[in-house]
N, C-alpha and C positions, 0 to 999 in steps of 0.2 A: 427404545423409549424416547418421548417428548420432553423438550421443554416447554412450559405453560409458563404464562404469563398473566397475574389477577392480584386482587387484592387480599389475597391467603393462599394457603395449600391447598389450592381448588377446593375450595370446599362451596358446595351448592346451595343456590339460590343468592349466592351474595352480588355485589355488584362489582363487575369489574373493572379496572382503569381504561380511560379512552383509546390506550395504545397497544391494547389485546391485537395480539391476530392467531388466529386460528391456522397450524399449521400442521396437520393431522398426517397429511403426506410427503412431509418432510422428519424423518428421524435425524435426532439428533447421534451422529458418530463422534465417536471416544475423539477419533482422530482431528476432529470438527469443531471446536470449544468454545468457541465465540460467538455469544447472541448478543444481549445488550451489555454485560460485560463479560469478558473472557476467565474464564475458571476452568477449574477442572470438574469434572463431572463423575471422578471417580467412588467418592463417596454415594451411599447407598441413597443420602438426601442432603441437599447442600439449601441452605433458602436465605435470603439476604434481603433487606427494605434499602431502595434510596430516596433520597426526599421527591416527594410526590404520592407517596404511599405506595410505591408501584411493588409487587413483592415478586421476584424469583424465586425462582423453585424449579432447579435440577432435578431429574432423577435418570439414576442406571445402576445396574446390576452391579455389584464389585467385581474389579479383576478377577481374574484365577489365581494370579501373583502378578507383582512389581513388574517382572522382566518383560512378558505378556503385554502390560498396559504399555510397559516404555515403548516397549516394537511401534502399535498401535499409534503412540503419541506420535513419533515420529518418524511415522509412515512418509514415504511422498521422499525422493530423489532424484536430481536430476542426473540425468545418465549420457546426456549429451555429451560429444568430443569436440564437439564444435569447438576450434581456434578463433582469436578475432584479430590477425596481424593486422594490422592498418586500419584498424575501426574507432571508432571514435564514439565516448559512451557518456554521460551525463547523468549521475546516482545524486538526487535529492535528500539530505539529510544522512548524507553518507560517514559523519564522523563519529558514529554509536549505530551499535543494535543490529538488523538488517539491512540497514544502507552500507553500513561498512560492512559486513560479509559479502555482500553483491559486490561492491566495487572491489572486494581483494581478489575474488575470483575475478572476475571481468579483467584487471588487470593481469592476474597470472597465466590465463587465455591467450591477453596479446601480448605475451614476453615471447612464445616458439623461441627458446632456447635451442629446439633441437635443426634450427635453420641457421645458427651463427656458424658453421661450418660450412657452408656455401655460401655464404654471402660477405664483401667486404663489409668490413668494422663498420664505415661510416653508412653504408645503406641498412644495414640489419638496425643500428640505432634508430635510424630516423625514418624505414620503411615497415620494418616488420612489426615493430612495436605498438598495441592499441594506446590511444592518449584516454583517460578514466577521468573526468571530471568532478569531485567534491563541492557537490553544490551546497555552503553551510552558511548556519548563521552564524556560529563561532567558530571563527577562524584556527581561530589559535588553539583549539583541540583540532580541526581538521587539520593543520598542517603538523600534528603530532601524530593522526592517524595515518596523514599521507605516508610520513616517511615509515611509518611501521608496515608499510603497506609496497610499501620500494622495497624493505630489506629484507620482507620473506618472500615475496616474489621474482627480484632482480628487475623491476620495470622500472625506469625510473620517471616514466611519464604517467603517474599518477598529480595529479594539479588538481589544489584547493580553489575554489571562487566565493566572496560573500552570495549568500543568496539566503535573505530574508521573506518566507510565504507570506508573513502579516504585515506586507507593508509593498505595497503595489510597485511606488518609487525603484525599491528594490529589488523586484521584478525587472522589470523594465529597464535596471541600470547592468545587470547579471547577464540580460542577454544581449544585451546591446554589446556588452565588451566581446560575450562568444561567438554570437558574429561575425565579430572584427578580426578573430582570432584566429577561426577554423573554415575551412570550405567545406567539412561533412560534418554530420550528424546522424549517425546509427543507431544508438539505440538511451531511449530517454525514460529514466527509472522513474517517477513521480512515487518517492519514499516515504518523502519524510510527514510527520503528522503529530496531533496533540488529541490526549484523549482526558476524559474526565477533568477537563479547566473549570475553576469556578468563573461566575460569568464573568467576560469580560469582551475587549472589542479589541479588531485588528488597530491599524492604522489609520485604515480607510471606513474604521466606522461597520463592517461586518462584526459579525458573532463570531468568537476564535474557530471555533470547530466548524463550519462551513466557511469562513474566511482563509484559514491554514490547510484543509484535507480536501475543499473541492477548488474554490476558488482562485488561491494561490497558483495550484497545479494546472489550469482553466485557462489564465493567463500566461503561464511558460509555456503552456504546450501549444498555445495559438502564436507566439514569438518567436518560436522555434519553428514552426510546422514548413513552412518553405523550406527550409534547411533540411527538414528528414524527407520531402521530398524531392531535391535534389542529390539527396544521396539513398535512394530506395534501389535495393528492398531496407527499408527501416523499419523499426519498431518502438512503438510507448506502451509500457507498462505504468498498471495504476494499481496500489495499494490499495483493498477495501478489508473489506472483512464478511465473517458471517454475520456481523451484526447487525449487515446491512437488512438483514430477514424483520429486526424491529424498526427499522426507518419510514419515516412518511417524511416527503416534500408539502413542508406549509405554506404555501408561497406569502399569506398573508403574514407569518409569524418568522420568517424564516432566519431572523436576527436574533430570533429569542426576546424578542420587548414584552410580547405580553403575554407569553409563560414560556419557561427554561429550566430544563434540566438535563445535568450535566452527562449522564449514560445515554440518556437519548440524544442530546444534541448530536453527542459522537454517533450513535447510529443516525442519524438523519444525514450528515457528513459522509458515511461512509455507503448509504445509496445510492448519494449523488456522485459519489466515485463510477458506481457500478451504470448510472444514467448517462453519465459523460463520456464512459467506456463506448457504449452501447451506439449512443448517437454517433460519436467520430468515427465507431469505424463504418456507420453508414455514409457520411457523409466522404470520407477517404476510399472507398469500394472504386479502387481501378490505379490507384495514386501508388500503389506500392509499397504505402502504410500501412502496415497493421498494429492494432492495439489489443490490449488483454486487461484485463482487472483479475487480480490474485486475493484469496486468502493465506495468509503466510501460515496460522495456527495461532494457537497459544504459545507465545514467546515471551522470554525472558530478556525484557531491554525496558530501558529507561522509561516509554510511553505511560508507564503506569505509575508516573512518579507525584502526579497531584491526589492518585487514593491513596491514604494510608491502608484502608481495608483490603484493597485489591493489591498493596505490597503484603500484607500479613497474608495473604492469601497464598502469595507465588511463595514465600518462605514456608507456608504448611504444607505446600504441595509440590515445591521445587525438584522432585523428583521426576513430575509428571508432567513438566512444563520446555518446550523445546529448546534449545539453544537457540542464537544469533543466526549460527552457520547453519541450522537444519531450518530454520526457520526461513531462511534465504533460496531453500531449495525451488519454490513453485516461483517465483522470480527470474531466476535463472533461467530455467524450462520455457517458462513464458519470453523471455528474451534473445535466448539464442537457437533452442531447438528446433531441428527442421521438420518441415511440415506440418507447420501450422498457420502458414498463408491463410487457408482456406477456414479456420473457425476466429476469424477478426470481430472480438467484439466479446469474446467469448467469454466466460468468467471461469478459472481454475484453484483448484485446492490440492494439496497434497500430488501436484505434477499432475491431476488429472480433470478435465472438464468437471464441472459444479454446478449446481444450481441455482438460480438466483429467484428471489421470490415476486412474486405477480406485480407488484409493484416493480420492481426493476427492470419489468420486460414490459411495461408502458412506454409506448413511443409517444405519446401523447405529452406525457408528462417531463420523457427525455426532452421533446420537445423546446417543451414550454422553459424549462431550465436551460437550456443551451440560451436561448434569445433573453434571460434576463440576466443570468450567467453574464454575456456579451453585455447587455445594460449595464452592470455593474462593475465591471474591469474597464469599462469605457474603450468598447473593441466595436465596429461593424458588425451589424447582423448579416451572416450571409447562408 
């Protein structure tokens, strides 16, 4: 079954809102949840209005049972064994939700424990160990997830840094120090994100939801990027979502000035996640970088703390909504599993290749974002 997108229960001849798209050969999977906002689609009919009159409307069969739907929901594991002794890892927005699942596994990766017995003390410490990065904007919760993050892993190089998306300065001050800090860079999570914000503006004057979810991440990963390719084979992973399926790049409106709304914005956010995927790793093809853009699911984490509707929502459905740590699974996959060189650019769900929709496989249009993208973080066009 589909989700549709109109202004009623499809019901015919009416007229429907400008950000209809027809997607007839895309079914929507249990395991799949996220269009313009993420819910469960377990009920028989689910439909909801946000300001703009835009109407949702789910639909799918019911379970068989609970147990059945749960499997489904959280499908998708990664199964990797991949170790990261001596790797060196950067998780954006790592002190809640997904980021911090990714970076505790990541760090529990590069503790090899089971190498302390061949190795003296002081090398196993300072060789075997991956260093995990806490890229946050509040500190002082990441250095409480840090150390919670030490004492069930035993790594003790898990390290906090500020790192502010809406606010360029901040950028730019973040990587400047890791830089200075490190000689490698292996693998660069681009996590963290804001969804449903009433309007407002970064720092710099963007719209929060393409200022924080493309933008922000646009500029760390052009800061960085020398660095992941002097330590390649690297990789950057990007946060999108299925929502990206209702996104359009308005280049004229793309601040939200002169119309905004708050489900869409995050979908139009999170294509250009899947656009900037797309482009880098054309432009990286030979570099030893690869990139991926993930749907994590429907997850249970803080993102959905500006709906009230969409918290009452994960509370009636909380059953059927992933955890942190499963939610972290296609991340993982897309981070360290081997033999995935060869689909750079690729977009994955549930640990498996995904689809992305006709807009997202516009190079035309990656294009055009990349070169104003650069205008706007005040970077070279190249």
């Amino acid at each position: 079954e589909e989700g549709t997108v109109g202004r009623g229960p499809s019901e015919k001849g009416k007229k429907r809102c400008p950000v209809e798209t027809e997607r007839k050969d895309l079914p929507l999977r249990a395991s799949s949840l996220a269009v313009s906002l993420p819910m469960p689609v377990l009920a028989p009919v689910i439909t909801t209005t946000f300001p703009g009159s835009c109407t949702f409307v789910l639909q799918t069969p019911p379970a068989k049972n609970f147990l059945q739907a749960r499997k489904m929901l959280s499908s998708g594991v990664c199964t990797s064994t991949v170790q990261l002794p001596g790797k060196v890892a950067i998780v954006t927005g790592a002190n809640t939700g997904i980021g911090k699942e990714t970076a505790r596994e990541l760090a529990q990766r590069g503790n090899n424990n089971h190498f302390h017995d061949f190795l003296p003390v002081l090398e196993f410490q300072n060789i075997t160990r991956a260093r995990v990065y806490l890229a946050c904007r509040d500190v002082q919760k990441g250095e409480l997830v840090a150390k919670q993050i030490q004492v069930i892993t035993g790594n003790k190089q898990v390290l906090v840094r500020k790192l502010d998306l809406a606010d360029t300065k901040s950028i730019r001050a973040f990587a400047k120090e890791f830089l200075a800090e490190e000689k490698h860079l292996h693998i660069l999570v681009n996590n963290a994100g804001v969804m449903f914000c009433p309007y407002s503006k970064t720092a710099d004057g963007f719209e929060m939801h393409i200022g924080v979810n493309h933008l922000g991440h646009f500029l760390l990963t052009h800061l960085l990027l020398d660095k992941l390719k002097e330590s390649a084979p690297s990789r950057v992973v990007n946060l999108s979502s299925l929502a990206h399926h209702m996104g359009r790049i308005h280049f004229h409106n793309l601040h939200g000035e002169k119309f905004y709304n708050p489900g869409l914005a995050y979908c139009h956010s999170k294509l250009a996640n899947i656009l900037f995927t797309q482009e880098l790793a054309r432009r990286l093809k030979g570099s030893g970088v690869t990139t991926y853009s993930v749907h994590p699911g429907t997850v249970h984490t803080e993102l959905i703390r500006h709906s009230t509707f969409i918290k009452w929502m994960w509370r009636l459905f909380s059953f059927f909504i992933k955890t942190p740590q499963q939610g972290a699974q296609t991340t993982l996959h897309c981070a360290i599993s081997e033999g995935l060189e060869d689909l750079s650019g690729s977009h994955f769900s549930d640990c498996s290749l995904a689809r992305v929709s006709a807009q997202g496989r516009n190079e035309t249009i990656a294009r055009r974002l990349w070169d104003i993208s650069c205008d706007l973080v005040g970077i070279p066009r190249h």
